[in-house]
Backbone as JSON, one array per atom type, in Angstrom:
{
  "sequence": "XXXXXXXXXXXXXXXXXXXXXXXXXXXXXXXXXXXXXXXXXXXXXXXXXXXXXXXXXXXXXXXXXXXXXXXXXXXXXXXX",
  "N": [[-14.88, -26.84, -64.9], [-15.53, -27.11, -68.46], [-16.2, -25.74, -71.43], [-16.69, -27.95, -73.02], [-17.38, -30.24, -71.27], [-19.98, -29.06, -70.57], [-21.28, -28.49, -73.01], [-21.92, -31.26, -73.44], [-23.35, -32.23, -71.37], [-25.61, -30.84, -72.09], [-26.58, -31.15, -74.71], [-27.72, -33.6, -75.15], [-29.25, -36.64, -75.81], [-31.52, -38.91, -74.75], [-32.09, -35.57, -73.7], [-31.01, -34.77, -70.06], [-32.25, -33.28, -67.31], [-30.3, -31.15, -65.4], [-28.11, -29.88, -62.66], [-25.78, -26.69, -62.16], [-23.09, -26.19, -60.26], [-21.86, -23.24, -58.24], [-19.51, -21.49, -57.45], [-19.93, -20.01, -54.89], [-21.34, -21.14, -53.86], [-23.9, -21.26, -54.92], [-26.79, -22.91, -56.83], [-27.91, -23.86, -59.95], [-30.7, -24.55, -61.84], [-30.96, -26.45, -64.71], [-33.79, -26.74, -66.19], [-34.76, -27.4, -69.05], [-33.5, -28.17, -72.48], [-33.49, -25.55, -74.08], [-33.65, -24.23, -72.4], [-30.88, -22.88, -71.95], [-28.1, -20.92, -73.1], [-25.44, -20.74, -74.7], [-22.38, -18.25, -75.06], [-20.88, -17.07, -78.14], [-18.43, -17.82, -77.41], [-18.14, -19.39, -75.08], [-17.02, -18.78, -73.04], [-19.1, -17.85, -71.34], [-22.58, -18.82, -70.15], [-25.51, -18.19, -70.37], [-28.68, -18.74, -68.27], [-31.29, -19.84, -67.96], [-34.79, -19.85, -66.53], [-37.51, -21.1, -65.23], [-39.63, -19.32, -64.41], [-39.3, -17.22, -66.35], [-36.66, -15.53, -65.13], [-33.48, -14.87, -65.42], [-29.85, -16.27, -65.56], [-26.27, -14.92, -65.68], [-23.3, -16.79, -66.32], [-20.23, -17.45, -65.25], [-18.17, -19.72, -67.04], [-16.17, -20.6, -65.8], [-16.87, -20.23, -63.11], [-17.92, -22.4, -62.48], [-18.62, -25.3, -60.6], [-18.82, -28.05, -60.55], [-21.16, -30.0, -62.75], [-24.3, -31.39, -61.96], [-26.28, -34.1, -62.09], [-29.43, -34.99, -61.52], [-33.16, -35.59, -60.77], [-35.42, -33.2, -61.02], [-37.76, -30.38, -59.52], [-40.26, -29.79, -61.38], [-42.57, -28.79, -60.6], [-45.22, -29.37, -60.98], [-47.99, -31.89, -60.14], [-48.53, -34.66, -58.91], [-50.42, -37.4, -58.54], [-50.14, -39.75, -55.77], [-49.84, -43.43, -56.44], [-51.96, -45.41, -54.96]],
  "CA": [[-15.91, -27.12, -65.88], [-15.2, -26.68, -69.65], [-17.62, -25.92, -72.26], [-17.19, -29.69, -73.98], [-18.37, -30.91, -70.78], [-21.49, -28.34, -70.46], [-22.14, -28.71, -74.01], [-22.25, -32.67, -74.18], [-24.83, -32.05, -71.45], [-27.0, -30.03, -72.92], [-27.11, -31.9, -76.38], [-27.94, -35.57, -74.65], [-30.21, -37.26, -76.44], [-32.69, -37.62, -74.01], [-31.76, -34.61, -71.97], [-31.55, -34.94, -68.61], [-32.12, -31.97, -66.52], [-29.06, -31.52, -64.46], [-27.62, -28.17, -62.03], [-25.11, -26.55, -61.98], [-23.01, -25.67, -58.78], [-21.48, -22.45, -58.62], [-17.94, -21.43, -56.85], [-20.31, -19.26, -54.34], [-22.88, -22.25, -53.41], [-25.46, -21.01, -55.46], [-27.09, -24.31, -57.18], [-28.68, -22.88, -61.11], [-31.24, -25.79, -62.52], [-31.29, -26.42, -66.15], [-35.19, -27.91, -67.04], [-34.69, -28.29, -70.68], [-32.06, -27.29, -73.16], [-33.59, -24.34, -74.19], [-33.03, -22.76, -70.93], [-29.4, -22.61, -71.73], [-27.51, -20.25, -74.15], [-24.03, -20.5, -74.23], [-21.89, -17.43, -75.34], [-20.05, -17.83, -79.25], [-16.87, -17.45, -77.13], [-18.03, -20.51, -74.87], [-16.71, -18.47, -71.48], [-20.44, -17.68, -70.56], [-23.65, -18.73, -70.4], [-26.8, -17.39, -69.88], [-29.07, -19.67, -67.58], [-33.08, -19.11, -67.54], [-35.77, -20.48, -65.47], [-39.27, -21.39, -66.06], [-40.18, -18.12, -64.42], [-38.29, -15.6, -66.7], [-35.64, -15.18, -64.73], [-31.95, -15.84, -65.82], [-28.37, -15.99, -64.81], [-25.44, -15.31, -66.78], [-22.91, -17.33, -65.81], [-18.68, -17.94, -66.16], [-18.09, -21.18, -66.67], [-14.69, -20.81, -64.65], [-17.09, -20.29, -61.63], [-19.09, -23.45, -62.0], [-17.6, -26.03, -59.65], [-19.95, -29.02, -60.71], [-22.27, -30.17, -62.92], [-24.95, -32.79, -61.57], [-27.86, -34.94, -62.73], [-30.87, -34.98, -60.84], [-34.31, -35.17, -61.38], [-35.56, -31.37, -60.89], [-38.8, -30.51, -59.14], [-41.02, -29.09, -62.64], [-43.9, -27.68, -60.15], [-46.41, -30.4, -61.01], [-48.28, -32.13, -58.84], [-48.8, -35.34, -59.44], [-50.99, -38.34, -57.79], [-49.41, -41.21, -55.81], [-50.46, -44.39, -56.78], [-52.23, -46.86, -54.0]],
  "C": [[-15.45, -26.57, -67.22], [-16.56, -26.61, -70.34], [-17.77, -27.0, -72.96], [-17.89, -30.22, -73.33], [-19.97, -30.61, -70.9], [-21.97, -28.61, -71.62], [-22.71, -30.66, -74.49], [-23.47, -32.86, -72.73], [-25.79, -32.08, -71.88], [-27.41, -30.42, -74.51], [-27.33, -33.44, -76.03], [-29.12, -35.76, -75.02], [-30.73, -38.87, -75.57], [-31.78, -36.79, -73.26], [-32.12, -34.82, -71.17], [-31.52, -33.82, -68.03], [-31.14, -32.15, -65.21], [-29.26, -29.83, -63.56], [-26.38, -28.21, -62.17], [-24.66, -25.71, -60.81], [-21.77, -24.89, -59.03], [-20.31, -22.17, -57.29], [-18.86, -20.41, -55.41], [-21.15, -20.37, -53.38], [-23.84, -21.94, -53.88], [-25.46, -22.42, -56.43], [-28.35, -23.24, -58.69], [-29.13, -24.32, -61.94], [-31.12, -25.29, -63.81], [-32.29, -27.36, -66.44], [-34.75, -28.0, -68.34], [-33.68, -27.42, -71.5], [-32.22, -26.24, -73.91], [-33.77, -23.38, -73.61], [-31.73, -22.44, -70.46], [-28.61, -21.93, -72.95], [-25.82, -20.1, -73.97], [-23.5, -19.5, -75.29], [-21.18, -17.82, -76.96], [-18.61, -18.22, -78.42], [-17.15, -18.93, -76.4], [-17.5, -20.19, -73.44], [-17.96, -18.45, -70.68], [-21.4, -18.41, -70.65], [-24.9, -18.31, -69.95], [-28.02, -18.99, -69.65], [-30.72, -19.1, -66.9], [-34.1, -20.14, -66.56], [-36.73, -20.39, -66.21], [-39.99, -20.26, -65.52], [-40.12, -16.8, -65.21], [-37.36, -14.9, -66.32], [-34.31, -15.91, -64.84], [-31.03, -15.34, -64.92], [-27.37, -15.67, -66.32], [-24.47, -15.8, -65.37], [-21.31, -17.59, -66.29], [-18.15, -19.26, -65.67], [-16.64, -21.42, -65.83], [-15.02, -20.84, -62.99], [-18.09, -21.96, -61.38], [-18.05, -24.57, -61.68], [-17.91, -27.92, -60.04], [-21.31, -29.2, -61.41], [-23.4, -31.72, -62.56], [-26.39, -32.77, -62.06], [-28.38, -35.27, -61.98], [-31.9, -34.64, -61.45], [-34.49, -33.61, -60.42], [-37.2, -31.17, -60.84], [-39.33, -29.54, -60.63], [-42.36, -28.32, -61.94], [-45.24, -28.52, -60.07], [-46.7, -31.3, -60.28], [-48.71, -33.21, -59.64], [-49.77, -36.95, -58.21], [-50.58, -39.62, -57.34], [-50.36, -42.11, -56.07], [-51.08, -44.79, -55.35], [-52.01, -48.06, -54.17]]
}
């Protein structure tokens, strides 16, 4: 993973909420692009949640980034 890829992510006009998959198997969602801070240096980033809880992260461990929709918590009504 490089930071051109992660950053042409995270600046997509619409953003899509993607994950990223980590050299361990841990799986770190990104809901919207201000739950992602990348380092000036561009080795790290720091990776938050909608609870308040982050990651930092080296992008030499992330193995994969993928696009999926991403459960947001909301509950929503099927049609009939």
């Amino acid at each position: 993973m490089t930071i051109e890829q992660l950053r042409s992510a995270h600046r997509a006009q619409p953003f899509k909420p993607f994950v990223l998959h980590l050299a361990d198997g841990r799986e770190l969602p990104v809901h919207h692009p201000d739950f992602l801070a990348p380092s000036p240096s561009g080795r790290t980033v720091l990776v938050y949640q909608p609870d308040d809880t982050s990651n930092v992260v080296d992008l030499l461990l992330v193995t994969d980034l993928e696009f999926r929709p991403l459960d947001t918590g909301s509950t929503r009504r099927k049609k009939n």
